[in-house]
NUVEX-129793 format. One line per field, with one value per residue (C-alpha): residue number from 0; residue in three letters; y, z, x. Coordinates in steps of 0.1 Angstrom, whole numbers. Example, Ala and Ser with C-alpha at 12.3 -4.5 7.8 and 13.67 -1.06 7.14 Angstrom:
NUVEX-129793
nr c(0	1)
rest c(ALA	SER)
v c(-45	-11)
w c(78	71)
u c(123	137)
//
This chain:
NUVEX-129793
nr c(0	1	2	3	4	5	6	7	8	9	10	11	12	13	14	15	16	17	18	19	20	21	22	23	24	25	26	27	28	29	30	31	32	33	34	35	36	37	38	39	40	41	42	43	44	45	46	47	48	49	50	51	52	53	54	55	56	57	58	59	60	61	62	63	64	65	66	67	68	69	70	71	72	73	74	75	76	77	78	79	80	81	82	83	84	85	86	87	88)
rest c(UNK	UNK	UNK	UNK	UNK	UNK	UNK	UNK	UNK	UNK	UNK	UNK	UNK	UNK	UNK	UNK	UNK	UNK	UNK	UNK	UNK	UNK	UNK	UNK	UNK	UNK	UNK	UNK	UNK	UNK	UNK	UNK	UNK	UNK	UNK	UNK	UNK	UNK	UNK	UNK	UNK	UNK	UNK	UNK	UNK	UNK	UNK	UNK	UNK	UNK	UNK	UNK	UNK	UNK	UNK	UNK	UNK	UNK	UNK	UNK	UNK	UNK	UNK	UNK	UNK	UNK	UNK	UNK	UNK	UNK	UNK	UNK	UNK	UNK	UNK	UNK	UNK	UNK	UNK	UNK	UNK	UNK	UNK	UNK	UNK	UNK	UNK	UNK	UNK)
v c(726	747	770	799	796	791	825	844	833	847	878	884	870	898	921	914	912	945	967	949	955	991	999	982	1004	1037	1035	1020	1038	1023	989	989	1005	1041	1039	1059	1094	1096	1077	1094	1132	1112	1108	1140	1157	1137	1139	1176	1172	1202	1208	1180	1170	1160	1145	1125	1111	1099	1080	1066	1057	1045	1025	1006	999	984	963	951	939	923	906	895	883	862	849	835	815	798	791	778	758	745	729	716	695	690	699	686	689)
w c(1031	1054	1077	1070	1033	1040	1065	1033	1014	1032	1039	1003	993	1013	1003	967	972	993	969	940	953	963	925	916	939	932	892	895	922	909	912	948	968	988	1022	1041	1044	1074	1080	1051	1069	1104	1087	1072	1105	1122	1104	1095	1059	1044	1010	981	988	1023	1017	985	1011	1036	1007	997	1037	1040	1005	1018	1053	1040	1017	1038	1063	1033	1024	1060	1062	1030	1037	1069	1057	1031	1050	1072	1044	1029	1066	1068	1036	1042	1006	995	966)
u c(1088	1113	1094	1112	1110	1073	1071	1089	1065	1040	1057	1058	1027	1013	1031	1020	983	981	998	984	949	963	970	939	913	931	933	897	876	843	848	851	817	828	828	798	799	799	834	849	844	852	885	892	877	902	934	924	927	914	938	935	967	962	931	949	972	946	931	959	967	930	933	963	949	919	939	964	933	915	948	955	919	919	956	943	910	935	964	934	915	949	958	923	926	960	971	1005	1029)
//
């Protein structure tokens, strides 16, 4: 396989799972367990969100960090498992 078709890949793959995940946590809160209370007034004590819409955007920031990281994460124990088996097409 040529490496950068195999970096693209990646790239996109990524891209993919994080907003896919992104749409899925926002238009379905309850699936996914609330953070603790205490880091969700960290955040808007922080970023000094004190209207709905700010705080709509910090969760929408949040949502998408989260999910990128979770993406990242699982990206890298396959990529890892696949060159452990050595997989081939």
């Amino acid at each position: 396989m040529n490496k950068n078709f195999f970096i693209f890949s990646i790239i996109i793959w990524l891209i993919f799972s994080t907003l896919s995940l992104s749409y899925l946590w926002l238009h379905h809160p309850d699936a996914i367990p609330r953070p603790p209370e205490k880091v969700a007034l960290f955040l808007t004590d922080f970023f000094d969100a004190k209207d709905a819409d700010s705080i709509g955007v910090l969760e929408v920031y949040s949502v998408f960090l989260v999910t990128s990281l979770v993406s990242s994460v699982m990206t890298f124990f396959g990529y890892k498992i696949w060159k452990k088996f050595k997989f081939k097409f």
